[in-house]
N, C-alpha and C positions, 0 to 999 in steps of 0.2 A: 457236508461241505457246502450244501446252496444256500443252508441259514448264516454260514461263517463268511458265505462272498455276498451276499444281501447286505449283513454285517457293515463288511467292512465299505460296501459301496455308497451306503447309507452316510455312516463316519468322513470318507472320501469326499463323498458331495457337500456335508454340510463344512467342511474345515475349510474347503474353495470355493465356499459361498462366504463365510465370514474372513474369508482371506482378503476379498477383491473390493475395490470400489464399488460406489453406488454405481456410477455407469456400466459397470462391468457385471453388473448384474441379471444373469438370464432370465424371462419371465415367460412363461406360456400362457397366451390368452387363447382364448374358443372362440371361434367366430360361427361351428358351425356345430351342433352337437342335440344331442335328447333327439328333440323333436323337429330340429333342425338339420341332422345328421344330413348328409347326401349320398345321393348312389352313384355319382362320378366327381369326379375336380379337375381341373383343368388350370394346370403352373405353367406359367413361362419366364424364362430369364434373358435375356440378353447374352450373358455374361456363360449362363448355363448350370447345368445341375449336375451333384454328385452325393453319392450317397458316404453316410459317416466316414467308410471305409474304402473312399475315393474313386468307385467305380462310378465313371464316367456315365450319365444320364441324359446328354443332350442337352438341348432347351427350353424344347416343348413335350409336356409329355400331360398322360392321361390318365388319373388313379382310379381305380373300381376295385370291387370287393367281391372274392369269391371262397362261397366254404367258406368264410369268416376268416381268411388272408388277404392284406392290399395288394391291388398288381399294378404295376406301374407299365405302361406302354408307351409307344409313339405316338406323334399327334395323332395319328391314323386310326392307333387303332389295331392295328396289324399285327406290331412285334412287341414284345414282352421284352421289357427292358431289366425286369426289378421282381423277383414274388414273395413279398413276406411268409412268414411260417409261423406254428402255435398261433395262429390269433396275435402274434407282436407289429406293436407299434410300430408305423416305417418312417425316418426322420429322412426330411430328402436337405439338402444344402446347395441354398444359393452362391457360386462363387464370391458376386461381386454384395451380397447382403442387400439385394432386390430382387421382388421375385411382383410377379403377378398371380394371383388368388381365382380365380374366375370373374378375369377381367379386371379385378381390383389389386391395386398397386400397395404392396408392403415392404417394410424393413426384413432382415432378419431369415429364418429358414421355415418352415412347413413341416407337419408332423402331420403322420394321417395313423388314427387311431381308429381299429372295427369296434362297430358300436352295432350288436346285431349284424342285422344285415345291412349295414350303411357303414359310413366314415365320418368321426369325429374330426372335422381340420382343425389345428393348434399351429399358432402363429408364433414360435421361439424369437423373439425379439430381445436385444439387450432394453435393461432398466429405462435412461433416456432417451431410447430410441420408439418405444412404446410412450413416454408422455407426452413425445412430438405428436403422436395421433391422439394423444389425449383432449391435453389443455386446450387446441383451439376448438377440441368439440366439447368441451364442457364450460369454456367463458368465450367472449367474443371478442377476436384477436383484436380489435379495434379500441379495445379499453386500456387505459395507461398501464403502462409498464410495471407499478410495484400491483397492483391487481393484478395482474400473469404472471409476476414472481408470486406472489402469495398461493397462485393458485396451481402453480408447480411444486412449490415445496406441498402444500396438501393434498395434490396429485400423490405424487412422489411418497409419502409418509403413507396415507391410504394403500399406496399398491402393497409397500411391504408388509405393511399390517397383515394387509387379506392376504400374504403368499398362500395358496393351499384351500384357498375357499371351496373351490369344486374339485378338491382333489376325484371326489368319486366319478369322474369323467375324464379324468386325466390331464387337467390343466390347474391353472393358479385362478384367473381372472375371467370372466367373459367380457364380450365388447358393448356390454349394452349398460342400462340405465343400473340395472342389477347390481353392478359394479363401477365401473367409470366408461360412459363412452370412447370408443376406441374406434378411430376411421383409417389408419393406415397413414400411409404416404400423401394420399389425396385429401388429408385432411390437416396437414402443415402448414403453418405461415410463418412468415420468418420474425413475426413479432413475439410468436409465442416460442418458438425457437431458441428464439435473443432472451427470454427470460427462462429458459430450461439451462443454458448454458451457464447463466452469470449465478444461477443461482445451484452450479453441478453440487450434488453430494450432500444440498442442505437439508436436514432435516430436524423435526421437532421431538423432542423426548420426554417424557415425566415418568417417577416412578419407575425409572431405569429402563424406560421401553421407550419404543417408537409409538407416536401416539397415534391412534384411529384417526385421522383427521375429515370428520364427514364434516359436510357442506351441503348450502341449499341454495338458492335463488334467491328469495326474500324470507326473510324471518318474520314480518310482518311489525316490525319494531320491538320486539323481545326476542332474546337468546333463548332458549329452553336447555332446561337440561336432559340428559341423555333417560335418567328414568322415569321421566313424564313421558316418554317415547316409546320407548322397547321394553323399560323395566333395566336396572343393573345403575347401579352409581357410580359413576365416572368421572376423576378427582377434575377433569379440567374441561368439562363440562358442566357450565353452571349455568340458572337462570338469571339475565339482567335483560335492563333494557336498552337497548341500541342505541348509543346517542348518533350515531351516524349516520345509519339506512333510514333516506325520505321514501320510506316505501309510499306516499301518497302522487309522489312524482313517477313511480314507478307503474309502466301501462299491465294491466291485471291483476297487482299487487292487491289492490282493493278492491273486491268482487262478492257478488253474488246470485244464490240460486235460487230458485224458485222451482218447489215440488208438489206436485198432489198428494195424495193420501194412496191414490192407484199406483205412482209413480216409486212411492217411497217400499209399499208390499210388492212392488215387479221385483225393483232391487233384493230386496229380502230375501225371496222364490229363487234369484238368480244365483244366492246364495244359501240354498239349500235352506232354510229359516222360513216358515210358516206359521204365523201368528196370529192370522184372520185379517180381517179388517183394518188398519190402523185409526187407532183412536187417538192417538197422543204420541207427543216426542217432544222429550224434553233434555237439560241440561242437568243435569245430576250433580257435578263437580268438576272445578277449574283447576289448575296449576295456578301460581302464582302472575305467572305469565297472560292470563285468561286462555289459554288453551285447555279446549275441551279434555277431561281427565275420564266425565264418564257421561254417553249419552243411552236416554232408552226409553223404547219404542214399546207402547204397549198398543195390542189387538184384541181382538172380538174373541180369541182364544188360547191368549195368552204374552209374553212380554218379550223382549231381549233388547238386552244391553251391550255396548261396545265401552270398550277403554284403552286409553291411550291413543297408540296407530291407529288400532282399528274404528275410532271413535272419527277420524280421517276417511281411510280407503274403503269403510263399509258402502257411502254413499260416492265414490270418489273426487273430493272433496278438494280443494286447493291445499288446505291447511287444515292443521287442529283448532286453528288462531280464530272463533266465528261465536257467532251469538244463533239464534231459534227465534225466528217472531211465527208462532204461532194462529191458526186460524180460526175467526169469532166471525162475527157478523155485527159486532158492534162500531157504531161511527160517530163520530163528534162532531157538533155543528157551531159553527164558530162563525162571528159576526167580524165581517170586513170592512174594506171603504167602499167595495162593489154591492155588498149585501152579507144576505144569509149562505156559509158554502158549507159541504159536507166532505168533511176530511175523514181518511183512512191510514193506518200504517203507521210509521215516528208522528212521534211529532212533541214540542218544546210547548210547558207552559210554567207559567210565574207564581212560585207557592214562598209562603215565608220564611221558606229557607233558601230560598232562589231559582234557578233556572233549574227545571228537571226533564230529562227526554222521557217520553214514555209512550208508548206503542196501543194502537187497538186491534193489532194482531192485522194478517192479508184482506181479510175484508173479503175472500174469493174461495174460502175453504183450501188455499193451499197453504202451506209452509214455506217462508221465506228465510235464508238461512245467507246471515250475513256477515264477510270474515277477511281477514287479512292475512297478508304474506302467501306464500309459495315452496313446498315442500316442508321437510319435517321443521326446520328452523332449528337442530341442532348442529354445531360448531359454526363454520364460518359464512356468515350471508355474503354471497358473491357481491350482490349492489352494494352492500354496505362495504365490502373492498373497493368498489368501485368509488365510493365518495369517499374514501379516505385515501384512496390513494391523491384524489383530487384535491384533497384537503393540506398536501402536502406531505403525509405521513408516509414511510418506506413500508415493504413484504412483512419488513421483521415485527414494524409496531404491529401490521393487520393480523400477524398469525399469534402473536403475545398478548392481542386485544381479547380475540376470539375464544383461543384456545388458554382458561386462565393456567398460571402458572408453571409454563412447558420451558425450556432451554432449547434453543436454537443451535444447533451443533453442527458438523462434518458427520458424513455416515463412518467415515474409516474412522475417525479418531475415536468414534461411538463403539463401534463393532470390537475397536483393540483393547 
């Protein structure tokens, strides 16, 4: 009988999950969980608390975990309001769908899941009520209006996608970079609001699905596609070049680092990779993008190579988007209007076939690593929404630019 009511529960939730609208959508994010679990939580409502099955809870109260059951108390402390049992989940519900978090202000109800000896807290928030804490922590409410509809419909398509991401903890989403930043109630503005609103229910589709719609910061003037990144081809992920994003006007967009050779084997060590000495680090192969495809490090005892991401996050890196000026000790000396000077590093001279840059490395025994854009640069560059919204273009052109060949739909009319 419990595989036949599992069953049917399963069947249940999924037929009133494709039944409802996008906003009616329930989502559990983690705010608090692994390694961030807690040993108390501390809710309050206004309005007040009660549990599924409407026993009255107050509206301050205390959760802790004993024997691997949550116990829900009074502020105090004192009285025992609530005791979960078997190690199950305690959902507690907000009357008025506000609650305070330990001290932080949310939509929606609280879920306190044992994790060990601590408590997972999951935050049940309906679908739009969750991207109000989203969109203005992941663009800045201050940027026109079809930029924060674009960036709610890719909110919004993202969240469905990943439903179930960290199922193994008992939620859909976490609130961090991992996933889409998520700040609650305190992190609403009414601009981004106004574009979660105008644009309820929209989402983008291909290939009969909702599409992943990742985003980044700056793409660094090229799109990449999805398997120059992670590996996996993905029909609406392609690489071109950005006619839109000045990433040059953009502050950090164009950056660089400067490493030693002690600097770059710390890193390594830090990552378990022990290769001796560093001798060398080069560029192996680009994307068409010029994004690093494969870099690698050889030492006094051997080599290792990164690819893709990791050719990124090995050194933490802005972008895959970067060139390598390696270190010589060679220098050029070049006649001025002041004299004789001695140059190191770029630099431009005139050959018969024209102007050519070319390098004579740091000149200081370090590795200078020089690169563009901000984050992986796969699907939609926020700046680059940003000047096209400026540019006069609507959400619909930014998210059909980005993501090629997707259809712009209603989630119901999608879902029926």
């Amino acid at each position: 009988m419990k595989v036949k009511y599992i069953l049917f529960s399963l069947v249940f939730a999924l037929c009133s999950y494709m039944g409802a609208s996008a906003d009616e959508q329930p989502i559990r994010i983690g705010l608090s969980y692994a390694s961030t679990a807690k040993t108390s939580v501390e809710i309050y409502s206004e309005a007040g608390f009660e549990t599924v099955d409407t026993l009255d809870l107050g509206n301050h109260i205390i959760a802790t975990i004993l024997e691997g059951n949550i116990i829900l108390s009074d502020s105090t402390g004192s009285a025992v309001l609530y005791q979960g049992i078997n190690g199950e989940e305690v959902k507690v519900v907000a009357r008025d769908n506000r609650l305070s978090i330990d001290n932080k202000l949310y939509r929606g109800n609280v879920i306190f899941k044992p994790y060990e000896d601590k408590i997972t807290v999951i935050n049940e928030v309906m679908a739009d009520d969750y991207l109000r804490g989203v969109v203005s922590s992941e663009m800045p409410s201050s940027w026109p209006i079809e930029a924060l509809k674009a960036q709610a419909v890719a909110a919004r398509c993202f969240a469905f996608n990943n439903l179930g991401k960290h199922s193994a903890y008992g939620f859909d989403l976490c609130s961090t970079t991992n996933c889409q930043v998520y700040g609650g109630i305190e992190a609403e503005k009414e601009s981004t609001n106004r574009a979660i609103e105008e644009t309820a229910g929209i989402i983008a589709v291909a290939d009969g699905k909702i599409i992943d719609a990742l985003y980044s910061s700056s793409n660094g003037g090229y799109v990449e596609a999805s398997e120059n990144v992670w590996g996996g081809k993905i029909s609406y992920f392609k690489t071109f070049k950005d006619e839109y994003e000045e990433t040059e006007e953009i502050s950090g967009a164009v950056w660089n680092v400067e490493l030693s050779p002690e600097e770059i084997k710390a890193e390594l060590l830090e990552n378990g990779v022990d290769i001796g000495d560093i001798l060398s680090m080069e560029i192996v192969k680009k994307s068409e993008s010029g994004r690093v495809l494969e870099v690698k490090i050889t030492g006094t005892t051997g080599t290792k190579s990164y690819t893709k991401s990791y050719a990124r996050t090995f050194l933490g890196l802005r972008s895959q988007l970067y060139t390598i000026t390696s270190p010589d000790n060679t220098v050029i000396n070049c006649i001025t209007a002041s004299g004789k000077e001695t140059i190191s590093g770029d630099y431009h001279v005139l050959t018969a076939t024209g102007v050519e840059k070319r390098s004579t490395g740091s000149g200081n025994g370090n590795y200078i690593i020089n690169g563009r854009g901000f984050g992986h640069g796969v699907g939609m560059s926020q700046w680059g929404a940003r000047y096209m919204s400026e540019q006069g273009l609507n959400y619909v052109d930014i998210i059909t630019y980005y993501y090629k060949g997707v259809q712009i739909v209603n989630y119901t009319e999608f879902i029926s």
